[in-house]
N, CA, C and O atoms as a Tripos MOL2 file, in Angstrom:
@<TRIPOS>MOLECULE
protein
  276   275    69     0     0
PROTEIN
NO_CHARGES

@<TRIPOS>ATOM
      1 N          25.3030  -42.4320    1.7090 N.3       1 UNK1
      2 CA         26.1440  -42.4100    0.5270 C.3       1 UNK1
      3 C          27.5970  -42.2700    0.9900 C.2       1 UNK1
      4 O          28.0620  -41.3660    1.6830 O.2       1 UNK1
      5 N          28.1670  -43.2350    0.5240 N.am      2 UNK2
      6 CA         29.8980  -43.3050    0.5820 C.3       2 UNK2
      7 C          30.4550  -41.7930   -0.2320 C.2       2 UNK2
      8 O          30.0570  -41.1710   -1.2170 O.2       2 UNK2
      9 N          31.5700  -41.6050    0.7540 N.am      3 UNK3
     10 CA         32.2880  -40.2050   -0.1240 C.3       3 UNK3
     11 C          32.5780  -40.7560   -1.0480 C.2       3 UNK3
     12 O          32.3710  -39.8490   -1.8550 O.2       3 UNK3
     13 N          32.8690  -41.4610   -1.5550 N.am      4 UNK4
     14 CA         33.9600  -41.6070   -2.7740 C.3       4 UNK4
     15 C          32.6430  -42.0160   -3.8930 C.2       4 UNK4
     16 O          32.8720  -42.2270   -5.0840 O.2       4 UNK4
     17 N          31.5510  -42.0700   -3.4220 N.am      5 UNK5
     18 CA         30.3910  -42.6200   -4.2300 C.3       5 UNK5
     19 C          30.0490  -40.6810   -4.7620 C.2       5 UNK5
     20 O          30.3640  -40.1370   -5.8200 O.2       5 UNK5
     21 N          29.4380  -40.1790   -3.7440 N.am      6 UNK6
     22 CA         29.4390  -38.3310   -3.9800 C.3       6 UNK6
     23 C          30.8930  -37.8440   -4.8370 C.2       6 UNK6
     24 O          30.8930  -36.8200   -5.5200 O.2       6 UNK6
     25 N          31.8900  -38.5630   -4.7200 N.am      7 UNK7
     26 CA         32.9240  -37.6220   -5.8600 C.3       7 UNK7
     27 C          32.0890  -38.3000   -6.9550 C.2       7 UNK7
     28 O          31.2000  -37.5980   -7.4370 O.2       7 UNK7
     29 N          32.2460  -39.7170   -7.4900 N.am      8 UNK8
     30 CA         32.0440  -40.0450   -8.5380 C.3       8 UNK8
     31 C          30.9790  -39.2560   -9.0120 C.2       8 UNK8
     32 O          31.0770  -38.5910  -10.0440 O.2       8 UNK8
     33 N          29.8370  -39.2980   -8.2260 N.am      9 UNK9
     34 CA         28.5200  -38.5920   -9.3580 C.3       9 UNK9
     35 C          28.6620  -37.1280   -9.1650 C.2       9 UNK9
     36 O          27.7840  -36.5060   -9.7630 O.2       9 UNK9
     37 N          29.5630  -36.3400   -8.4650 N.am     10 UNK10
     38 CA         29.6690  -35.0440   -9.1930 C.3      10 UNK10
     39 C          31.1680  -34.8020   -9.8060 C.2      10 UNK10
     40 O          31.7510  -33.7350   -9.9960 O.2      10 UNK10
     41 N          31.5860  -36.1010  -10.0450 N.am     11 UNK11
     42 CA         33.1140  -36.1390  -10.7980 C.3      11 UNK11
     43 C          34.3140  -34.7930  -10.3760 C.2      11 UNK11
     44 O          34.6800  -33.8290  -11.0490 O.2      11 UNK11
     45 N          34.6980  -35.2410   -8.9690 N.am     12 UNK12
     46 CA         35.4030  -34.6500   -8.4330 C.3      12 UNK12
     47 C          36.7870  -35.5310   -7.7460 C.2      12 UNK12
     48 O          36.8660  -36.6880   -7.3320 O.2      12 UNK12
     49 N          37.6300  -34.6110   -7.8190 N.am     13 UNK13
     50 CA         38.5530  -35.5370   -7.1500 C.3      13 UNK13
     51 C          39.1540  -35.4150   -5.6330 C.2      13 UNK13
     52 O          39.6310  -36.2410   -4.8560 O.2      13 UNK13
     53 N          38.8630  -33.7160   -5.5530 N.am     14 UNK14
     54 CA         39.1430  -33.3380   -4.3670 C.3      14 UNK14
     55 C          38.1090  -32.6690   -3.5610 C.2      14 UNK14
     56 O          36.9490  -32.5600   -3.9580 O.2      14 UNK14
     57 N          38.5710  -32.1730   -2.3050 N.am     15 UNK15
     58 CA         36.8990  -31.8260   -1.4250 C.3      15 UNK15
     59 C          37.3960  -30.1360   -2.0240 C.2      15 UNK15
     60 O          38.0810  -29.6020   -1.1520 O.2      15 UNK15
     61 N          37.2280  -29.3180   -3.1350 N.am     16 UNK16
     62 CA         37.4430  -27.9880   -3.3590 C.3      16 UNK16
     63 C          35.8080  -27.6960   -3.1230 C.2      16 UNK16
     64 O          34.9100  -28.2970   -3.7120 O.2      16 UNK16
     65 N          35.6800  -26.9480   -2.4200 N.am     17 UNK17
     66 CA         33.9940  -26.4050   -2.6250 C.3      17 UNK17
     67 C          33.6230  -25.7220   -4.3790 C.2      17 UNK17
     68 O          32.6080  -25.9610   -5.0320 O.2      17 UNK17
     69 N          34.7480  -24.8860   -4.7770 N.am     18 UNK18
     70 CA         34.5600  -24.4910   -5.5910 C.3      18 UNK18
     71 C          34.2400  -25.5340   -7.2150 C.2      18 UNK18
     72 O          33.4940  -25.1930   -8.1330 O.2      18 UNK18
     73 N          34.8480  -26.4790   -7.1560 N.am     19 UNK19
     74 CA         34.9700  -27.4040   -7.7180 C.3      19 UNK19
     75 C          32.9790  -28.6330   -7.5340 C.2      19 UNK19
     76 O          32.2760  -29.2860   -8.3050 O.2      19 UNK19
     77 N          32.9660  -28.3580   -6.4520 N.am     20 UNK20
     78 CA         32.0310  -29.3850   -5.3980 C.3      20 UNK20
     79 C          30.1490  -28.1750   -6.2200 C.2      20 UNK20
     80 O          28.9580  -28.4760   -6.2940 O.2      20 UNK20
     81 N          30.6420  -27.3880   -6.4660 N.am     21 UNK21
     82 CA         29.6130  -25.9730   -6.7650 C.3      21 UNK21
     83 C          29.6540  -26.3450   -8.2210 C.2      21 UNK21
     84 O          28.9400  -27.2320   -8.6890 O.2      21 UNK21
     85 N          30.4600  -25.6830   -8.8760 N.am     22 UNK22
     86 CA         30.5850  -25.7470  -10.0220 C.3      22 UNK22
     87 C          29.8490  -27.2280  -11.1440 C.2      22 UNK22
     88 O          29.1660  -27.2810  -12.1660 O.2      22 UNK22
     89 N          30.4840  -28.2290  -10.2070 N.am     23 UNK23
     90 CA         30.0310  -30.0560  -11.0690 C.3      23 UNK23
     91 C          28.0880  -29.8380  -10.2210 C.2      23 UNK23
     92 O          27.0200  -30.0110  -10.8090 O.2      23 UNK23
     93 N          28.2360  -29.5550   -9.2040 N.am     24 UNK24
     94 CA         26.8480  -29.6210   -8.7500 C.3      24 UNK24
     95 C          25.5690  -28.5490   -9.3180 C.2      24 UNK24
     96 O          24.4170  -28.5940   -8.8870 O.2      24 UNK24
     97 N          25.9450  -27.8180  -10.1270 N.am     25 UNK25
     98 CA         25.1790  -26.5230  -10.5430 C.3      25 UNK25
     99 C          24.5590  -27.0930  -12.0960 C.2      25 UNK25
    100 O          23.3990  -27.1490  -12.5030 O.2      25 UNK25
    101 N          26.1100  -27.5550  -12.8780 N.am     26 UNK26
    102 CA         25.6560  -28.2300  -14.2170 C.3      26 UNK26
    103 C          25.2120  -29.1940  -13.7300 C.2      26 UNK26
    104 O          23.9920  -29.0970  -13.6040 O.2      26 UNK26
    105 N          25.6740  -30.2460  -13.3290 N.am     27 UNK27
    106 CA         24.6570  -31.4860  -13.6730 C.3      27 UNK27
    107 C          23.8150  -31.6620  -12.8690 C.2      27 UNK27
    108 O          23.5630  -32.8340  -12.5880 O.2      27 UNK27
    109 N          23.0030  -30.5000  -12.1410 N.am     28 UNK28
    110 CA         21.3250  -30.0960  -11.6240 C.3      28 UNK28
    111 C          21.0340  -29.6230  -12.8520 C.2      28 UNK28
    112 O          20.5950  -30.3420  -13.7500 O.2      28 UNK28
    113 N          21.2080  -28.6670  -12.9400 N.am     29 UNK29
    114 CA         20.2610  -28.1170  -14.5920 C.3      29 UNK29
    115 C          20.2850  -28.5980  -15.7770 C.2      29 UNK29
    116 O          19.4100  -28.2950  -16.5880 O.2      29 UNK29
    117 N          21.6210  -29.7030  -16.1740 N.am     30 UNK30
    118 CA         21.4860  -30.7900  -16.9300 C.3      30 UNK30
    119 C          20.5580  -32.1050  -17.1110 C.2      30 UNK30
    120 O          20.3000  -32.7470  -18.1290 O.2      30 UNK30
    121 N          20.0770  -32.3090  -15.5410 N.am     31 UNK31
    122 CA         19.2390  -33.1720  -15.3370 C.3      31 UNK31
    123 C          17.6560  -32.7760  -14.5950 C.2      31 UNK31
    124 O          16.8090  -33.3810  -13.9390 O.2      31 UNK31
    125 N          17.8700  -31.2670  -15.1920 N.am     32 UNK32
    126 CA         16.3090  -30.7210  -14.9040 C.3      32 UNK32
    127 C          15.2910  -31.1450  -15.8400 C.2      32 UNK32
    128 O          15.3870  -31.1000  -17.0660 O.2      32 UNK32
    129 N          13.8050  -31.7720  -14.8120 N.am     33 UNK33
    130 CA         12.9330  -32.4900  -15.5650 C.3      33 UNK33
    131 C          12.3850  -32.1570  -16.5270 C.2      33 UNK33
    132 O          12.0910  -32.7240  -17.5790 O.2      33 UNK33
    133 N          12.1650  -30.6150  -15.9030 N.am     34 UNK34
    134 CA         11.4820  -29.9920  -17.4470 C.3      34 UNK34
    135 C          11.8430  -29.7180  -18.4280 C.2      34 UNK34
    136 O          11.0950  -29.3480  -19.3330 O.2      34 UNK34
    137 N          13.0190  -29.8170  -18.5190 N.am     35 UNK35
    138 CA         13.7100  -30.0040  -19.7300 C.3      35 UNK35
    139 C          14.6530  -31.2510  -20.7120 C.2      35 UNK35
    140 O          15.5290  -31.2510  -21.5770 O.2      35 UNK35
    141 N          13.7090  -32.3830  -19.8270 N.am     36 UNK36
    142 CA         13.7970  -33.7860  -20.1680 C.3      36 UNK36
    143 C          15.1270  -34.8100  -19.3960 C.2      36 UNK36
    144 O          15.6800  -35.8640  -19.7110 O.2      36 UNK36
    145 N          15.2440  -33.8710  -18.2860 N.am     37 UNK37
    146 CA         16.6550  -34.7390  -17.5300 C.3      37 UNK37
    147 C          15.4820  -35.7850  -16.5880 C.2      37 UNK37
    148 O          14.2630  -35.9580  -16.5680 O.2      37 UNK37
    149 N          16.6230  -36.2890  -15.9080 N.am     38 UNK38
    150 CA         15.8240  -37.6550  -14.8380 C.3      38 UNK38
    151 C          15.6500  -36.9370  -13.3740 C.2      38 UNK38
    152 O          16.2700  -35.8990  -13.1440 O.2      38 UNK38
    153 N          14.8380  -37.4890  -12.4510 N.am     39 UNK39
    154 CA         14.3040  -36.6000  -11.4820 C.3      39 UNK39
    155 C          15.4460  -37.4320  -10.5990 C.2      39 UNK39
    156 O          16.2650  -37.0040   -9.7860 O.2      39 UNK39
    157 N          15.2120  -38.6480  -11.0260 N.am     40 UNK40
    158 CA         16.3850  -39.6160   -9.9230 C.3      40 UNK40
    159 C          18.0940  -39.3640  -10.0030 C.2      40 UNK40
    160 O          18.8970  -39.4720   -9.0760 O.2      40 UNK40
    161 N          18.3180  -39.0490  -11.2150 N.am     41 UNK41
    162 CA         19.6510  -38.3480  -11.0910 C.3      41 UNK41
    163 C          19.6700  -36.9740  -10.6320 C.2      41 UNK41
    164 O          20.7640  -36.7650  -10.1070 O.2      41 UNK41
    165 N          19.0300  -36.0880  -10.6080 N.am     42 UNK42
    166 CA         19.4210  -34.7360  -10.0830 C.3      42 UNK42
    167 C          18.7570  -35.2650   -8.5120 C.2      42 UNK42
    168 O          19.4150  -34.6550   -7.6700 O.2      42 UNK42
    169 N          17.7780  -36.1060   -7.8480 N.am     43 UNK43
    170 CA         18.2710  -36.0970   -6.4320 C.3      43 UNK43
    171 C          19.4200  -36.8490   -5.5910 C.2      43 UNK43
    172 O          19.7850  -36.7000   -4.4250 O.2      43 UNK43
    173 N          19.8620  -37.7220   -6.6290 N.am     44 UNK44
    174 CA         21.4580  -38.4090   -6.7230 C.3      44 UNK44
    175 C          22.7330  -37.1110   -6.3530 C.2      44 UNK44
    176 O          23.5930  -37.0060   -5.4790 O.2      44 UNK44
    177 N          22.3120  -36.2710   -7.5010 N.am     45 UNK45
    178 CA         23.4990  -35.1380   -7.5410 C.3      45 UNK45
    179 C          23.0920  -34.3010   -6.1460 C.2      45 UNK45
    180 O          24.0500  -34.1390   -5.3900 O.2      45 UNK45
    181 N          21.8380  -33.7560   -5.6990 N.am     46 UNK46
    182 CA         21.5150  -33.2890   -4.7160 C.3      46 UNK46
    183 C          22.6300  -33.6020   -3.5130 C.2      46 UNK46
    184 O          23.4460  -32.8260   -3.0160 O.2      46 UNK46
    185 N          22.3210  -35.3370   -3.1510 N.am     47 UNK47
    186 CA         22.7180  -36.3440   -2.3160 C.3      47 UNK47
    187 C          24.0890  -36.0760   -1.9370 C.2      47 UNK47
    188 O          24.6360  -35.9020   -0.8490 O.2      47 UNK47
    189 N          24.6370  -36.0980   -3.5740 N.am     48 UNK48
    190 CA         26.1260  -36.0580   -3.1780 C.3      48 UNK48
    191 C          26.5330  -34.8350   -3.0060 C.2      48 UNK48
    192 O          27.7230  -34.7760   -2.6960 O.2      48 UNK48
    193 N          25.9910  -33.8260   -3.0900 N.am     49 UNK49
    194 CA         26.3300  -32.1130   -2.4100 C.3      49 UNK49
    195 C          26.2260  -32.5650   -1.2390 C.2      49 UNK49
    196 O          27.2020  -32.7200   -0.5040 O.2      49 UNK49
    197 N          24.9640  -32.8510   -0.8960 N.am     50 UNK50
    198 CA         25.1810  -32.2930    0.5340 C.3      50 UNK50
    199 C          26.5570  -33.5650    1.0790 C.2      50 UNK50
    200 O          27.5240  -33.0500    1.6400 O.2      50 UNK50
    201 N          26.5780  -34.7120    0.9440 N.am     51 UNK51
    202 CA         27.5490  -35.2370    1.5450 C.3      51 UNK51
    203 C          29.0660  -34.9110    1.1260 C.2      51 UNK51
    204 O          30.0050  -35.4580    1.7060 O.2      51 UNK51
    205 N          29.1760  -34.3570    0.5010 N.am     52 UNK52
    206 CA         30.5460  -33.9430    0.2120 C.3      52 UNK52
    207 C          30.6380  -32.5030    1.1250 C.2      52 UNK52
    208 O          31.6830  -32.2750    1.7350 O.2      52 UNK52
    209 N          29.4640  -31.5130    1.1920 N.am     53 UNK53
    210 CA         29.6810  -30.3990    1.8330 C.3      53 UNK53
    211 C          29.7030  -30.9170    3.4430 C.2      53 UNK53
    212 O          30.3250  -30.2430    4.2650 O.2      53 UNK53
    213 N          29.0820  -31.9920    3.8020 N.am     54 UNK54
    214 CA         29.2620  -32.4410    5.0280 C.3      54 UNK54
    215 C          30.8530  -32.4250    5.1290 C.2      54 UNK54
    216 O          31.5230  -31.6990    5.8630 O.2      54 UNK54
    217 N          31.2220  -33.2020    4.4000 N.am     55 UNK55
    218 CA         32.5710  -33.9070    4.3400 C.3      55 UNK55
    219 C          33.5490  -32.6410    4.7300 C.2      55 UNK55
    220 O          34.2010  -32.5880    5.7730 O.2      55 UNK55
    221 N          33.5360  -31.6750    3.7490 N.am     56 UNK56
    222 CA         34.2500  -30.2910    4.2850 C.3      56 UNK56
    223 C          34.4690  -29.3400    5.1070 C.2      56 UNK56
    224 O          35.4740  -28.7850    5.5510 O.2      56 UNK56
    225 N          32.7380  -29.1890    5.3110 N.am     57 UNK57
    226 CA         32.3400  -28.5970    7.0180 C.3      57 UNK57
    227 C          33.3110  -29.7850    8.1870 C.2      57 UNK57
    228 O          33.6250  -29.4130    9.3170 O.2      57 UNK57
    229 N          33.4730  -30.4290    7.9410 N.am     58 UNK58
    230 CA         34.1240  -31.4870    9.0830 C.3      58 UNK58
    231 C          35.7510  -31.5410    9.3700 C.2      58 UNK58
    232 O          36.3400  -31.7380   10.4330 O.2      58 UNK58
    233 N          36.3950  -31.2340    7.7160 N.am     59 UNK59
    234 CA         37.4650  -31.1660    7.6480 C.3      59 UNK59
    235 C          37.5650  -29.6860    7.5050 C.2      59 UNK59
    236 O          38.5310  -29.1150    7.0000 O.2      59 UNK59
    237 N          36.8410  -29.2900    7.8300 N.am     60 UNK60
    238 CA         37.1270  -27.6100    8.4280 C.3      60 UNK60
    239 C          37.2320  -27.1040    9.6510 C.2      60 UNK60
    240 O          38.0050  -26.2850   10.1480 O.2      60 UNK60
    241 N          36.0440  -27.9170   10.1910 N.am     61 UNK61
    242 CA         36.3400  -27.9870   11.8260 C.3      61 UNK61
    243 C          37.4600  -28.4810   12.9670 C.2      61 UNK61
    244 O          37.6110  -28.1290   14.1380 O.2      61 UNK61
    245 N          38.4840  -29.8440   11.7910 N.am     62 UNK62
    246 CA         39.2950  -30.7100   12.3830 C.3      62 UNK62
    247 C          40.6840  -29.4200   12.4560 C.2      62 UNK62
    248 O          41.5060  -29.3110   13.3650 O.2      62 UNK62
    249 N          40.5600  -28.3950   10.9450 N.am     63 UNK63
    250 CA         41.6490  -27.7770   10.5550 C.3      63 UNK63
    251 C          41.5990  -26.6240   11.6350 C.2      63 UNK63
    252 O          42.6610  -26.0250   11.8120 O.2      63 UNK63
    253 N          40.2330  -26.1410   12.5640 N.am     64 UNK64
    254 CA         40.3440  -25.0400   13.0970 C.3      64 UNK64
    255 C          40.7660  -25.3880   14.8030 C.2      64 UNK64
    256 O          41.3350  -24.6270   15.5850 O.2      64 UNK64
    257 N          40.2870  -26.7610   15.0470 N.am     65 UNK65
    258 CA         40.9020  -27.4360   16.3430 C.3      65 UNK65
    259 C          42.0830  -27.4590   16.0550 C.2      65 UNK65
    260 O          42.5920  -26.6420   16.8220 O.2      65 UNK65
    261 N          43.0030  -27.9590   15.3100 N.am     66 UNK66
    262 CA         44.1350  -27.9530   15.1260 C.3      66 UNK66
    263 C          44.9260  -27.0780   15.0180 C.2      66 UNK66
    264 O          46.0890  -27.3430   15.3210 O.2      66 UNK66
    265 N          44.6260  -25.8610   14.5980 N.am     67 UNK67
    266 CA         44.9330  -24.5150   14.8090 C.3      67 UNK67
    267 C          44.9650  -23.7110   15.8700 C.2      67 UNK67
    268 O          45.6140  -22.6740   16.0080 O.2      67 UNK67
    269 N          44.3350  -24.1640   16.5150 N.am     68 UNK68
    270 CA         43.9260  -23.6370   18.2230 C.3      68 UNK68
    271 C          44.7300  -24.2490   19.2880 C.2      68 UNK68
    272 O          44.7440  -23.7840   20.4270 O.2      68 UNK68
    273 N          45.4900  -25.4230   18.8880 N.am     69 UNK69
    274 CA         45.9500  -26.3270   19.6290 C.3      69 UNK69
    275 C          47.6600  -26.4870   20.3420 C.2      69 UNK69
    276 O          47.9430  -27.4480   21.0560 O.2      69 UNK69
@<TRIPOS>BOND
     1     1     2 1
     2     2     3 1
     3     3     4 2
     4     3     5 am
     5     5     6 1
     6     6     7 1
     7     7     8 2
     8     7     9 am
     9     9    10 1
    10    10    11 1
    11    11    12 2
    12    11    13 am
    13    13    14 1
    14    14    15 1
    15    15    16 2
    16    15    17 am
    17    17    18 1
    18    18    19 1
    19    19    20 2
    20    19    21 am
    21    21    22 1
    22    22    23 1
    23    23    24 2
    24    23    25 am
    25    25    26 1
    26    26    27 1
    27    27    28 2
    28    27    29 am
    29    29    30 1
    30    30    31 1
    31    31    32 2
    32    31    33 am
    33    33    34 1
    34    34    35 1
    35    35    36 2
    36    35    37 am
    37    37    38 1
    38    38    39 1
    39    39    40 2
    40    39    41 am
    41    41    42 1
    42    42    43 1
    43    43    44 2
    44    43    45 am
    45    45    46 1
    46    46    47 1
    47    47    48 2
    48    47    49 am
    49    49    50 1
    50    50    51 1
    51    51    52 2
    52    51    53 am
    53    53    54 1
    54    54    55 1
    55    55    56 2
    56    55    57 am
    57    57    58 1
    58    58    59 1
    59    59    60 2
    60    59    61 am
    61    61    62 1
    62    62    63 1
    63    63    64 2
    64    63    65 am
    65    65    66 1
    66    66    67 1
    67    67    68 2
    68    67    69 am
    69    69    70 1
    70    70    71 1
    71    71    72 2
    72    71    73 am
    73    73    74 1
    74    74    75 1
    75    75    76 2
    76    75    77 am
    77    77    78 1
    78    78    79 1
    79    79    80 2
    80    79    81 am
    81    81    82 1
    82    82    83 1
    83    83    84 2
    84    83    85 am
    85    85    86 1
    86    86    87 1
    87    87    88 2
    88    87    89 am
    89    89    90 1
    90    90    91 1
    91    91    92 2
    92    91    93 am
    93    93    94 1
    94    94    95 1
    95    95    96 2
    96    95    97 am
    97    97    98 1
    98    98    99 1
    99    99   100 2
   100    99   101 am
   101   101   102 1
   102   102   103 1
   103   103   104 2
   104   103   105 am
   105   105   106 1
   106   106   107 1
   107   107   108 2
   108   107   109 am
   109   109   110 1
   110   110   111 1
   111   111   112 2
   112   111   113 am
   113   113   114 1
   114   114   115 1
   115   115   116 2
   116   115   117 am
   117   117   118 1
   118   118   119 1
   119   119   120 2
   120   119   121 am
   121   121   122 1
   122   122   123 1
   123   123   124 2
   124   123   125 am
   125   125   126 1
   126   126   127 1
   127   127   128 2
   128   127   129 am
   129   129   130 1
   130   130   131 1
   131   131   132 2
   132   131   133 am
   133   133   134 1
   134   134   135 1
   135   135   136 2
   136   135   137 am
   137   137   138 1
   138   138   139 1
   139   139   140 2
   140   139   141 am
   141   141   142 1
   142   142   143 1
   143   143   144 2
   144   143   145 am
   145   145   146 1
   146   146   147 1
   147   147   148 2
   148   147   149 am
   149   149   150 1
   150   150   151 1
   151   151   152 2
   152   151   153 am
   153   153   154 1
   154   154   155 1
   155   155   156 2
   156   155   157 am
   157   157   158 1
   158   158   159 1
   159   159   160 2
   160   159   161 am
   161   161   162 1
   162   162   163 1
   163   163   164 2
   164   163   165 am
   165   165   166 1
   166   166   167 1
   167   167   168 2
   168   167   169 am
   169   169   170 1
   170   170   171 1
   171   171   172 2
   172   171   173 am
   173   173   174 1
   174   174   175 1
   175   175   176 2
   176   175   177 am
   177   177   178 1
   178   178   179 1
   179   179   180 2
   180   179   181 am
   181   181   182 1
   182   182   183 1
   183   183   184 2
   184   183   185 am
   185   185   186 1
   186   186   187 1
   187   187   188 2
   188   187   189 am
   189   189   190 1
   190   190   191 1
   191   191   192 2
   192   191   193 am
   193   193   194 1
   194   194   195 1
   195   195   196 2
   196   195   197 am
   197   197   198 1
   198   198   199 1
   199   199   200 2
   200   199   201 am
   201   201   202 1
   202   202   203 1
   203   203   204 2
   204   203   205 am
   205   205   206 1
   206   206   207 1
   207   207   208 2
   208   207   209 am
   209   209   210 1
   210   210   211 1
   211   211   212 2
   212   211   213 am
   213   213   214 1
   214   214   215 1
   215   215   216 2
   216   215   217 am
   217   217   218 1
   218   218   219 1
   219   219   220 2
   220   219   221 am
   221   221   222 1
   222   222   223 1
   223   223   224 2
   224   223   225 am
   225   225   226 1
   226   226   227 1
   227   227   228 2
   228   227   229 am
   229   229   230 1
   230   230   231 1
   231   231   232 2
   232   231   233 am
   233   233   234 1
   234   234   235 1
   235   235   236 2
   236   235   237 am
   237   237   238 1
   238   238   239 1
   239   239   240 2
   240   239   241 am
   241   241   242 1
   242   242   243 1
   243   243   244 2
   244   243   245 am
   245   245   246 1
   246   246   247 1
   247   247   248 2
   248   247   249 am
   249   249   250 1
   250   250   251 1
   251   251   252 2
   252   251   253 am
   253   253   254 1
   254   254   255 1
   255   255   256 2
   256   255   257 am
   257   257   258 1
   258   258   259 1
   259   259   260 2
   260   259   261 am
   261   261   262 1
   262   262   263 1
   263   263   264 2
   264   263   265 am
   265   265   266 1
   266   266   267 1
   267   267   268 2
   268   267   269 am
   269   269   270 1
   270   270   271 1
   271   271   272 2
   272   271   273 am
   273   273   274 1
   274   274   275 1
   275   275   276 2
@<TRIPOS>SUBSTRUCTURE
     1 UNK1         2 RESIDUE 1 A UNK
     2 UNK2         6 RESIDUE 1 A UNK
     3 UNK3        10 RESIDUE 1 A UNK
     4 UNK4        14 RESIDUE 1 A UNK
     5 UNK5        18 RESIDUE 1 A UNK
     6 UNK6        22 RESIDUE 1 A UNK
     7 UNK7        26 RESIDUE 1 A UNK
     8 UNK8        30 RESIDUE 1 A UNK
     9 UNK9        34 RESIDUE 1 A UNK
    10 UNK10       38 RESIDUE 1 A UNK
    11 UNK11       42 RESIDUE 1 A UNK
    12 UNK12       46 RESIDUE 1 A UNK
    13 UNK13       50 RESIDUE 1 A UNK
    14 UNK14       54 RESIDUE 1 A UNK
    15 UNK15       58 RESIDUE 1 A UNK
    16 UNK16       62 RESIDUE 1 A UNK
    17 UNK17       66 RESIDUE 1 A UNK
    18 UNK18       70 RESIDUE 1 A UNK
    19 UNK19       74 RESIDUE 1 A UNK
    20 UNK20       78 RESIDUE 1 A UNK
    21 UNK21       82 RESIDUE 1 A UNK
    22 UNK22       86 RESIDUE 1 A UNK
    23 UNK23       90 RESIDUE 1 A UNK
    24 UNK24       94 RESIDUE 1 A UNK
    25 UNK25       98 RESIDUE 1 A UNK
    26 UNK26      102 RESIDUE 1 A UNK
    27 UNK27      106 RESIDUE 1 A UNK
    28 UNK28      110 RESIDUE 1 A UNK
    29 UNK29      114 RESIDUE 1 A UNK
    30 UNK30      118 RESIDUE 1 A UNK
    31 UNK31      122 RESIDUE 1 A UNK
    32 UNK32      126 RESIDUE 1 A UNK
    33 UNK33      130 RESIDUE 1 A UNK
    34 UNK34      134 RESIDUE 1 A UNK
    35 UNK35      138 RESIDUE 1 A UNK
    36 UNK36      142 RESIDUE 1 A UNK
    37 UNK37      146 RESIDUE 1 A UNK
    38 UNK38      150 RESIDUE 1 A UNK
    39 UNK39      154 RESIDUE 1 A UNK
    40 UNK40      158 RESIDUE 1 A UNK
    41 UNK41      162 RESIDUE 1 A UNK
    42 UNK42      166 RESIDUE 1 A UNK
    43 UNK43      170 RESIDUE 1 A UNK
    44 UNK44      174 RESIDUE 1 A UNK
    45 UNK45      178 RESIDUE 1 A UNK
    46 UNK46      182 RESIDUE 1 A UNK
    47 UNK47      186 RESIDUE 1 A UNK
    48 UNK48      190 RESIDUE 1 A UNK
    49 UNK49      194 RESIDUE 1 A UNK
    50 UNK50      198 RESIDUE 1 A UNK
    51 UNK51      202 RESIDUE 1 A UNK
    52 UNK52      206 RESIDUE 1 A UNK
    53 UNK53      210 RESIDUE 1 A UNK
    54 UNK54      214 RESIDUE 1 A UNK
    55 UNK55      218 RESIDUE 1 A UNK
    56 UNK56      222 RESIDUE 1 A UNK
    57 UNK57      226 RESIDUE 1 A UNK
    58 UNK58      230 RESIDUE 1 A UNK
    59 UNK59      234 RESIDUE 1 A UNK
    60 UNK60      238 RESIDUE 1 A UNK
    61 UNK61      242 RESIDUE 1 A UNK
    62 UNK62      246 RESIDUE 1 A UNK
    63 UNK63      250 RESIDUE 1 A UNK
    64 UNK64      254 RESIDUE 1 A UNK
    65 UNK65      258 RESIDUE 1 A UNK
    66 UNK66      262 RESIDUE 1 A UNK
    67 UNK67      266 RESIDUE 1 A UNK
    68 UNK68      270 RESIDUE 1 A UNK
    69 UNK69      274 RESIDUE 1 A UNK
């Protein structure tokens, strides 16, 4: 999954974790089955957590080399 594909489906604009938590929390329990959501959109939303949290862990690591440097 393309980053910019993970903002769109948790409608984000920036890599804020807090932001990245927040869109990912509602629209999991929005699209919980048992309560008539789609199984394929909440592992969509799954998808794009983790690749956006990839995305941050990375640009966290670039910010702490750079700091050291």
């Amino acid at each position: 999954m393309t980053l910019e594909e993970a903002k769109q489906i948790l409608n984000v604009d920036k890599l804020e974790k807090d932001a990245i938590k927040a869109s990912y929390e509602h629209l999991f329990k929005a699209n919980d089955k048992s309560k008539g959501g789609s199984f394929y959109i909440q592992s969509k939303v799954v998808r794009a957590k983790e690749r956006l949290d990839q995305e941050v862990s990375q640009e966290t690591s670039k910010t702490a080399k750079e700091s050291t440097s």
